[in-house]
VOGU-3710 file (C-alpha; in Angstrom, 3 decimals, decimal comma):
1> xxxxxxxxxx> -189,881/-116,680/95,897  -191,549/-116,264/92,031  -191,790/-118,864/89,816  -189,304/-116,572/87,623  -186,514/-117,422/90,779  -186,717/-120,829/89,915  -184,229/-122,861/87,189  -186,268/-125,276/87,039  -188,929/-127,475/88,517  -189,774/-131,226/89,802
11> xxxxxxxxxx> -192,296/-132,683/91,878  -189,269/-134,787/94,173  -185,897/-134,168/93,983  -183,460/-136,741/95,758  -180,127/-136,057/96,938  -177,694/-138,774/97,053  -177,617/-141,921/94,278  -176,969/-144,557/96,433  -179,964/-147,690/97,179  -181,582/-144,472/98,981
21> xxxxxxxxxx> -181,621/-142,306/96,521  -181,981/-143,921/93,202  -184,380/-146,775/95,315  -186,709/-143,237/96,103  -186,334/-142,248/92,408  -187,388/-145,124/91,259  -190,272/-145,446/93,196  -191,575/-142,243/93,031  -191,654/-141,790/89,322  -193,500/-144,944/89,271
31> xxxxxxxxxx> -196,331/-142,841/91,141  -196,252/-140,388/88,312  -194,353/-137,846/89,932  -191,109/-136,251/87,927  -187,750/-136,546/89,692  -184,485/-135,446/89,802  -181,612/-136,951/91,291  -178,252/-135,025/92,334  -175,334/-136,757/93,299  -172,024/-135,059/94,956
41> xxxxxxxxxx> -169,256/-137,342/93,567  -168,322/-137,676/90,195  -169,751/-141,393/89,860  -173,085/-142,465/91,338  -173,809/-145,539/93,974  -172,471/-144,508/96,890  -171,129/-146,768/100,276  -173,998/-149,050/97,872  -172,157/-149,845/94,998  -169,350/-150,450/97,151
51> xxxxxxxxxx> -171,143/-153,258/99,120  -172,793/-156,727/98,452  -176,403/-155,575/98,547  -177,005/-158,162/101,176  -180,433/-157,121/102,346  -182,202/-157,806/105,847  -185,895/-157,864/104,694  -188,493/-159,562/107,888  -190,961/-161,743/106,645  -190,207/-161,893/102,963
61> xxxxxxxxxx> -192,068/-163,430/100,305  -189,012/-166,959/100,097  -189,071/-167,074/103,547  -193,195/-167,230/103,285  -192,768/-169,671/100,458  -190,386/-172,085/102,236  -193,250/-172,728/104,476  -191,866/-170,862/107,500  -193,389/-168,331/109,303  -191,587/-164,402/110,804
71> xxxxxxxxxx> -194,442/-163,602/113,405  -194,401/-159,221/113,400  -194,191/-159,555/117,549  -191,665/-162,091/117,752  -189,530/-160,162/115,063  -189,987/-156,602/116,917  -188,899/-158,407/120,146  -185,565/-159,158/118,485  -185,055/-155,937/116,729  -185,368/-153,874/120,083
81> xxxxxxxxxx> -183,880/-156,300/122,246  -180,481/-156,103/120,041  -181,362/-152,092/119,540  -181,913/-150,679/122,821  -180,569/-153,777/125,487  -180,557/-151,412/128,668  -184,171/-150,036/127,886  -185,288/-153,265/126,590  -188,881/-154,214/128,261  -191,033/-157,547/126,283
91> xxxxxxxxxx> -193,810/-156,518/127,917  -193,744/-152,575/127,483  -195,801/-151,191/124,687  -193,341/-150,234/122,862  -190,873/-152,720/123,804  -188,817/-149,948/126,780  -187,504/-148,337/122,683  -188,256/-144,516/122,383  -191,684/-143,997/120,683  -190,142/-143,034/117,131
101> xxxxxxxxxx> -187,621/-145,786/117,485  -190,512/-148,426/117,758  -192,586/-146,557/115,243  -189,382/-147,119/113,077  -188,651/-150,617/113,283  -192,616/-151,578/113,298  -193,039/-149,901/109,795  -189,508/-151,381/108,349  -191,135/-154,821/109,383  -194,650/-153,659/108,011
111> xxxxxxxxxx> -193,236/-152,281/104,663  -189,356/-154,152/103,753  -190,828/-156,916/102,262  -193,793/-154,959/100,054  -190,844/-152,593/99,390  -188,430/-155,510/98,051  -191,210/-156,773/95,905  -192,319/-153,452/94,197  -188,765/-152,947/92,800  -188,717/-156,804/91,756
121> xxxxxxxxxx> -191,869/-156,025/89,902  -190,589/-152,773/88,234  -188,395/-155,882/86,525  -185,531/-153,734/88,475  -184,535/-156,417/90,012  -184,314/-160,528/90,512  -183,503/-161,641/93,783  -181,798/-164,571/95,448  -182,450/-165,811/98,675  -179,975/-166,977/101,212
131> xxxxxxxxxx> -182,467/-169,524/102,856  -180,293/-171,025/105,638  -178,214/-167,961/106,394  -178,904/-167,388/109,711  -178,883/-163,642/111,739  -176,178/-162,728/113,447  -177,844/-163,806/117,127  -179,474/-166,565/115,465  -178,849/-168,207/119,094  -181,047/-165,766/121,485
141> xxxxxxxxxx> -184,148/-167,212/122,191  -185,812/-163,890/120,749  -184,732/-164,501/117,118  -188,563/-166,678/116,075  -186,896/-166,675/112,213  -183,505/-167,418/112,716  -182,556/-167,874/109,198  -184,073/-167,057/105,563  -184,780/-163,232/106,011  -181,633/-161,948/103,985
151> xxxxxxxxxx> -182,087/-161,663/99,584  -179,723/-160,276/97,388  -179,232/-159,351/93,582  -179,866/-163,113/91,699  -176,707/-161,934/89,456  -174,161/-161,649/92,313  -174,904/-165,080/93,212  -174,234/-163,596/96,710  -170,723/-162,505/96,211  -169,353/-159,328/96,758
161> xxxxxxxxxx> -170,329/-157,328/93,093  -174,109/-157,575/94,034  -173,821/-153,557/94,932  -172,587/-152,562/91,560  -175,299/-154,659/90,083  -177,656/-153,058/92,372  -176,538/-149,885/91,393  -176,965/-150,844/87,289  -179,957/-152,047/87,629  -181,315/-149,256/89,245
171> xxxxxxxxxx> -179,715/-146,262/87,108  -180,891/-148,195/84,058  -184,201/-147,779/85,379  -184,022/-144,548/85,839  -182,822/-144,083/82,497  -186,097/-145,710/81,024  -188,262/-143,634/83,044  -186,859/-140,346/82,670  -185,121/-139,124/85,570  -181,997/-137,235/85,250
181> xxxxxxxxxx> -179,467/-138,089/87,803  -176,864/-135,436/87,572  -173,141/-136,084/89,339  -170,608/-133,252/90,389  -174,042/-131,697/91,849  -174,528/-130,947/96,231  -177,168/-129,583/97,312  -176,193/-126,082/99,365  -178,928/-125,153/101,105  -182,779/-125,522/101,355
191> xxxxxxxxxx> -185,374/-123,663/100,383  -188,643/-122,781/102,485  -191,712/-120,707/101,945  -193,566/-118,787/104,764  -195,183/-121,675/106,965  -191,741/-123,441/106,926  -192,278/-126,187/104,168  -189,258/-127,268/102,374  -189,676/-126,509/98,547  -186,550/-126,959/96,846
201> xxxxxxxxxx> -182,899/-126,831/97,449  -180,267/-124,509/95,687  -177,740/-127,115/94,408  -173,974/-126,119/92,882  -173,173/-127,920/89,949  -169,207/-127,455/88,653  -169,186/-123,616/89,039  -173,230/-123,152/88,721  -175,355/-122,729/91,273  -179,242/-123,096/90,362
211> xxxxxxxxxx> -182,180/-123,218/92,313  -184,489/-126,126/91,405  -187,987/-125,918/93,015  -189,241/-129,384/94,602  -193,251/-129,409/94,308  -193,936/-132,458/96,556  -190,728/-132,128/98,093  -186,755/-132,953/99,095  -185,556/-136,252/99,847  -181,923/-136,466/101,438
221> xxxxxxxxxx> -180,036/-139,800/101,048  -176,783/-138,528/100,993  -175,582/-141,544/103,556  -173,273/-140,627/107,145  -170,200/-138,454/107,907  -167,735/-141,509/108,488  -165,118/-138,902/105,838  -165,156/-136,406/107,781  -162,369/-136,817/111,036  -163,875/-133,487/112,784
231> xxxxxxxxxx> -167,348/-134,782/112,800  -166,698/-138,253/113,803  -164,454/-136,811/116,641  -167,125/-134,543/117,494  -170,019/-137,189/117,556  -169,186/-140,266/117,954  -168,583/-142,182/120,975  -164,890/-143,341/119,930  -162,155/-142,809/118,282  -162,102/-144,277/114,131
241> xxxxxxxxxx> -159,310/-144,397/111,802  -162,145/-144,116/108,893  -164,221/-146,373/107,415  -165,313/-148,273/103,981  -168,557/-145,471/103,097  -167,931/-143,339/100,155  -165,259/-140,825/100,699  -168,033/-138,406/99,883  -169,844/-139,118/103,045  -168,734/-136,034/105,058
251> xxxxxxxxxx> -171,926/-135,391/106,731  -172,248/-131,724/105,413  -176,145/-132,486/104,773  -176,185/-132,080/108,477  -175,771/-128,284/109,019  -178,437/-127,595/105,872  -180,948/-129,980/107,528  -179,848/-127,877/111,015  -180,773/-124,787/109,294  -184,710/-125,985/108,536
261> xxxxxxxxxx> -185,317/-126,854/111,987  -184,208/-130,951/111,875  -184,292/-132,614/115,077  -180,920/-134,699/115,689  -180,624/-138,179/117,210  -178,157/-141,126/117,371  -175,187/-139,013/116,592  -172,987/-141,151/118,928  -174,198/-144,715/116,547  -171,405/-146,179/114,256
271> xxxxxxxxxx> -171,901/-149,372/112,081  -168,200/-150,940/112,442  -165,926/-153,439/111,322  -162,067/-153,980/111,601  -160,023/-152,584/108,760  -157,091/-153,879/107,672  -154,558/-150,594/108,157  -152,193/-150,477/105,535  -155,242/-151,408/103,156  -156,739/-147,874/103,956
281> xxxxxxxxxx> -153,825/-145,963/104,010  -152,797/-147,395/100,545  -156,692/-147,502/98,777  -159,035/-145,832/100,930  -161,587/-145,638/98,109  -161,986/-148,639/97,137  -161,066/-150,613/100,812  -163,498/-152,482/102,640  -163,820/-153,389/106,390  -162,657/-156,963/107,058
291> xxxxxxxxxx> -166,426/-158,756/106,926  -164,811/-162,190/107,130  -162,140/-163,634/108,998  -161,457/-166,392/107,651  -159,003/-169,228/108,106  -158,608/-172,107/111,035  -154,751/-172,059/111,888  -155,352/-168,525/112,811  -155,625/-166,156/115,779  -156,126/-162,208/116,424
301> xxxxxxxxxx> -154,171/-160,679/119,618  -153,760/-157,431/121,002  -150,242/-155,399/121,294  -150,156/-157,613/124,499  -149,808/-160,932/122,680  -152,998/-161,526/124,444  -156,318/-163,342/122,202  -159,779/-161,037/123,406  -162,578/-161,921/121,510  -163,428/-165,156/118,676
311> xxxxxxxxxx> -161,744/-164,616/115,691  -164,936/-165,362/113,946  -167,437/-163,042/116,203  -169,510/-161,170/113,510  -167,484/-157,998/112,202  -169,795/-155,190/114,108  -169,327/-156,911/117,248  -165,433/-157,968/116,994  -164,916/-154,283/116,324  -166,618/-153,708/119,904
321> xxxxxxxxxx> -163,272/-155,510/121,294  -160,711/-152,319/119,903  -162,316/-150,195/122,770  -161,820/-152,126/125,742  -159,991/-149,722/128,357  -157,634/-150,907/130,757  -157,963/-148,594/133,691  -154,636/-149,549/135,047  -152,505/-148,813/132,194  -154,502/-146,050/130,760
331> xxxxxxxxxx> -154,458/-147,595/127,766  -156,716/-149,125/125,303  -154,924/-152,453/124,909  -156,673/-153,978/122,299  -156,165/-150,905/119,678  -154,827/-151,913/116,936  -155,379/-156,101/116,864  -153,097/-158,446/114,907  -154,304/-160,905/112,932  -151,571/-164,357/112,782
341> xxxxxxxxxx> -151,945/-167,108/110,394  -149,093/-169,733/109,227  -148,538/-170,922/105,577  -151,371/-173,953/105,912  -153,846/-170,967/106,735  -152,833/-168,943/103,022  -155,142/-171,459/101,156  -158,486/-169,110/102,632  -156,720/-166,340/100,563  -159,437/-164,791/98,607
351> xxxxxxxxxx> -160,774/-160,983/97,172  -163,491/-159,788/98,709  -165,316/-158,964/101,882  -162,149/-157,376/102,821  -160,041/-160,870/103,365  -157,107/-159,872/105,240  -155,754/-163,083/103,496  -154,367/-162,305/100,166  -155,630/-164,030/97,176  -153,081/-166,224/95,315
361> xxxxxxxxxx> -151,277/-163,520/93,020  -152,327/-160,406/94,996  -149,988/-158,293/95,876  -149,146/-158,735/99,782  -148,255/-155,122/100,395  -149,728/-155,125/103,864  -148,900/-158,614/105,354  -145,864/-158,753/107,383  -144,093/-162,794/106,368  -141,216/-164,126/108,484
371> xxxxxxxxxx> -140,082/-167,753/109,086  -140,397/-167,422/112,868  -141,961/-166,043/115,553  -139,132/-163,976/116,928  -139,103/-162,704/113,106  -142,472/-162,062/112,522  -142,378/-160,080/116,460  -139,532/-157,947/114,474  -141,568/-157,151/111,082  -145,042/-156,389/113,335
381> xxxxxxxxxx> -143,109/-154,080/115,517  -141,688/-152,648/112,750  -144,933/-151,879/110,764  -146,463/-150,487/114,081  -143,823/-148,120/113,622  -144,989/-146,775/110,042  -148,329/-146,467/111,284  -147,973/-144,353/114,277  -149,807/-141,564/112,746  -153,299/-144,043/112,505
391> xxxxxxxxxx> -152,847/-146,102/115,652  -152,361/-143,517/118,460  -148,878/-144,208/118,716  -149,341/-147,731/119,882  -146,043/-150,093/120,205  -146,071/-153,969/121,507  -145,675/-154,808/124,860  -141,593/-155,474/125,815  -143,174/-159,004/126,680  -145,235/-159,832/123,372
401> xxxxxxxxxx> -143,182/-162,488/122,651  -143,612/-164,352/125,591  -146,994/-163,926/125,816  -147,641/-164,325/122,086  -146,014/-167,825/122,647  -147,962/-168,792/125,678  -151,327/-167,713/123,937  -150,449/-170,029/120,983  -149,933/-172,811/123,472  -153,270/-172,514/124,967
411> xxxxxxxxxx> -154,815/-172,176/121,174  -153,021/-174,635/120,057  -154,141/-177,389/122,759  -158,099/-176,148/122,181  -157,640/-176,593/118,864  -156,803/-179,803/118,947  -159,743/-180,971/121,038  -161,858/-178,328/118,938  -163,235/-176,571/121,686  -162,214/-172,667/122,264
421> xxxxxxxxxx> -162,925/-172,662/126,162  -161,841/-168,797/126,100  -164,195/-167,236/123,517  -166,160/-170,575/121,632  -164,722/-169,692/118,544  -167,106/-171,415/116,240  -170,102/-172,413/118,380  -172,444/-169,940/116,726  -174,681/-170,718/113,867  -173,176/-167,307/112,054
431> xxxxxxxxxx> -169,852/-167,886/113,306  -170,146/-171,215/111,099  -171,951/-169,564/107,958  -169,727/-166,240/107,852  -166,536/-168,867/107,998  -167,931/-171,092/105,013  -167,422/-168,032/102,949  -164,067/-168,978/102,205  -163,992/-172,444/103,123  -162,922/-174,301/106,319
441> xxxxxxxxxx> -160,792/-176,940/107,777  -161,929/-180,387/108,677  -160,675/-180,620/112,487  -162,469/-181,217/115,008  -163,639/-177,411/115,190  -163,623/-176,708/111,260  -163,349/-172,862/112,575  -159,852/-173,788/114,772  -156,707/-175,868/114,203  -153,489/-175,327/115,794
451> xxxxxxxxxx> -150,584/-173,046/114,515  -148,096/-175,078/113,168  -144,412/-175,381/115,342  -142,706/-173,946/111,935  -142,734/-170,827/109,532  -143,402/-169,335/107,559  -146,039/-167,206/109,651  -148,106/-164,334/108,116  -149,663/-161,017/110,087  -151,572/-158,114/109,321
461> xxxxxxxxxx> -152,810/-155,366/111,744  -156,404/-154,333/111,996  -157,643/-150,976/113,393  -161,229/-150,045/114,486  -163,142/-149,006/111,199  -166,900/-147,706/110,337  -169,339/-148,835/107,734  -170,752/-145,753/108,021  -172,063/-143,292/110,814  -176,228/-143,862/111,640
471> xxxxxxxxxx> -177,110/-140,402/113,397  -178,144/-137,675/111,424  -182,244/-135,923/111,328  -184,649/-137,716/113,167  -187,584/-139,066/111,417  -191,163/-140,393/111,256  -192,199/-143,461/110,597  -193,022/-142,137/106,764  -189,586/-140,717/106,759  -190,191/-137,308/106,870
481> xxxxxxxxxx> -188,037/-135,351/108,654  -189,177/-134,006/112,398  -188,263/-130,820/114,649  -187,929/-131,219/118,463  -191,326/-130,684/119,133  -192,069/-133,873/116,807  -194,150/-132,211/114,110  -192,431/-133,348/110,454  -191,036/-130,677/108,447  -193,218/-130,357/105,270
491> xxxxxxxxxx> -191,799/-131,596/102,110  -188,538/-132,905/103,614  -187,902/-136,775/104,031  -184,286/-138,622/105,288  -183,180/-141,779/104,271  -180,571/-144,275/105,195  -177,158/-143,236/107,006  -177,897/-139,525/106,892  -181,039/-140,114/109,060  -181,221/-140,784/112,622
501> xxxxxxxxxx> -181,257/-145,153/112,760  -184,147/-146,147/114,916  -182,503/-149,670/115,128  -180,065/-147,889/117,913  -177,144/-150,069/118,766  -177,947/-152,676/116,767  -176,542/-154,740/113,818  -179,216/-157,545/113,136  -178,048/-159,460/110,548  -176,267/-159,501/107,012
511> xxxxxxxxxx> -177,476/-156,929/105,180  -178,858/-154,962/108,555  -177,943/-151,677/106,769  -179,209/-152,138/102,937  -182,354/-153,914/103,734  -183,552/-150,947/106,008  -182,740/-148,059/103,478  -184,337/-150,195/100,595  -187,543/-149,941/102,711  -187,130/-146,162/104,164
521> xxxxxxxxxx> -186,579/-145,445/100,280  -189,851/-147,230/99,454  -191,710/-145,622/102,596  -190,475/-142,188/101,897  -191,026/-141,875/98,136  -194,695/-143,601/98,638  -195,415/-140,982/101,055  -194,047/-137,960/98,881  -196,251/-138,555/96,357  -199,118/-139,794/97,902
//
């Protein structure tokens, strides 16, 4: 191709404008390079500026500061343990993980903090720390730094805008430096020379298509395909009704990356959460998985009246509990879950973090309310019914009642003596801090206390959701992309949901997702223009 083929020319141009993309941008212009971001949807940020920019960074400089220690061995124990728990092997070299999957997590803990504090002093960013906020299995003997590795945007305060602010702060950066981040623009294909180097993409803007050479390279950070139902039916391991990413994320960066010669891995890895149904059906850009679960005079069943997990298990892992299969019925029992609370339980009401719980004055479009049991049997049944299309068909048992009622017994007398002898509701250090978000009670088990013997009761149902997807190209431990045979593609780098996750099945901790791409964006961009 002749320089006359080209529009126009950058050293690194960046698809995608979530914490990825714009975190890349940002970096790399720093370097010197010029940059160009394009963005498919009309508005920038991404599943990003939809989140709370929690983000997972190992050894960070607060944690260092508080006078605790995150020893690198001790920390890659836990990440592999939690990613790959068949394969897992302490005293392996690299830990029983594939080689690139070690190689992966090593360099996120070697680089996430270094990464966190270059954009803090860019003046991009102030951070918060949540000191005593512990990991999600702060209770396994492998977790050396059970608390103080997650930070967040200082303005959020930790609540649930600190993605939009993420997503400011970033774009106004970009803004000062120079690079144009263009929306309505996809990249349609990538361009090679002879030796197979990616250098440049041709990217469709409105009804324009323009070819825009990339000097140093391509960076894709275009996040998963949770938007797209063929894709996820074709990939994953189960079945999702959708998911809280950007409705842009339909994966189509896959088949270009295909064409270069990209290596695929992890296809079959979802990030979930439950979803509060009628939520997505109603908003689905702007709904969130259910993060919390809050509440004390509160239980989830199945269609079986049956409880099957702790209400207050950590939102990747209660979304585990939707594919249970009962081999005897054919049947996954546990798809959808219902979610019961009575009137005492309304005062954890609250926006955010996808409550399920309405806040005082929302409108309660997808809570079924009746003043009894029998009632509230009637309105569940009834809403299963509307949803059909979303939950497989799925009705409740003839005998929900009668279990429903002997389930509440049990509850009831557990929660009186505050132990959950079924599931120990409460009796993990992040089953306590991911309660406190919205308060709870003062019983014996501030996480449990009993339904009351009167209406009015409260339900909603909850389906099996995804964050996003976490298979896509498989990459180095710079982030540049690889073929099967493991040599990297020249000039082309993946980061964040559209790459292949080398964390594998795991969900660490708060902020698990964010705190990795901030640091693949970091690795990637100082490896582009090195």
């Amino acid at each position: 191709m002749t320089e006359a083929s080209w529009d126009r020319t950058v050293d690194v141009l960046i698809a995608g404008s979530g914490i990825g993309g714009l975190g890349s941008a940002v970096i790399a212009a720093d370097a010197g390079a010029s940059v160009e971001v394009v963005e498919k949807a009309d508005k920038i940020g991404g599943t990003t500026a939809k989140s709370a920019a929690y983000m997972w960074v190992p050894n960070n400089k607060y944690l260092r500061a508080s006078g605790r220690t995150d020893p690198r061995d001790d920390a890659l124990r836990y990440m592999a343990k939690l990613g790959r728990p068949r394969l897992y092997d302490a005293d392996h070299e690299t830990l029983g993980l594939p080689e690139w999957e070690y190689r992966g997590i090593a360099a996120f803990y070697d680089h996430a903090s270094e990464a966190a504090e270059t954009y803090e002093n860019l003046g991009i960013l102030d951070f918060g720390h949540a000191a005593d906020f512990p990991d999600y299995y702060a209770h396994l003997p492998e977790d050396a730094a059970p608390s103080g590795r997650i930070i967040f945007p200082a303005e959020s305060e930790g609540g649930p805008r600190g993605g939009t602010i993420l997503i400011e702060r970033l774009a106004a950066q970009c803004e000062r430096v120079g690079v144009p981040v263009t929306t309505g623009a996809r990249i349609t294909s990538l361009i090679q020379d002879g030796a197979g180097a990616v250098i440049g993409a041709t990217v469709e803007v409105g009804n324009e298509t323009v070819r825009i050479r990339a000097r140093r390279g391509v960076i894709l950070a275009t996040g998963g395909f949770t938007q797209d139902p063929d894709r996820r039916l074709r990939y994953l391991d189960h079945s999702y009704v959708g998911g809280c990413a950007a409705r842009t994320n339909t994966g189509d960066i896959l088949d270009i990356a295909r064409e270069v010669g990209a290596d695929f891995a992890n296809m079959n890895i979802g990030m979930r959460a439950p979803m509060v149904l009628e939520r997505l059906l109603t908003d689905p850009v702007t709904v969130r998985g259910s993060f919390m679960i809050p509440g004390d005079s509160m239980l989830i069943v199945n269609r079986f009246g049956k409880r099957v997990i702790s209400e207050k298990t950590p939102y990747h892992d209660l979304a585990r509990a939707f594919f249970d299969w009962d081999s005897q019925l054919g049947t996954y029992p546990n798809n959808p879950l219902i979610m019961l609370w009575d009137e005492s339980s309304q005062r954890f009401g609250g926006d955010g973090f996808g409550n399920p719980i309405p806040a005082e004055g929302e409108d309660p479009y997808w809570v079924v309310t009746a003043d009894s049991l029998a009632d509230l049997e009637k309105g569940i049944g009834e809403r299963l019914e509307m949803l059909r299309g979303i939950t497989g068909q799925a009705e409740l048992d003839t005998q929900f009642g009668r279990t429903l009622a002997a389930t509440i017994e049990r509850y009831n007398t557990m929660a009186r003596v505050g132990v959950d002898d079924d599931f120990g509701r409460g009796s993990t250090p992040i089953e306590q801090a991911l309660s406190a978000f919205f308060g709870v009670g003062d019983g014996p088990n501030p996480m449990m206390a009993p339904l009351a013997a009167d209406g009015p009761y409260h339900a909603t149902i909850l389906g099996q959701a995804l964050i996003d997807t976490a298979g896509g190209p498989r990459v180095d431990h710079n982030n540049q992309v690889v073929r099967p045979d493991e040599r990297s593609i020249p000039g082309l780098y993946a980061v964040g949901n559209c790459a292949a996750t080398p964390s594998g099945e795991a969900y660490w901790a708060g902020g698990h997702t964010i705190g990795f791409i901030q640091c693949a964006a970091y690795v990637a961009a100082k490896h582009i223009t090195r």
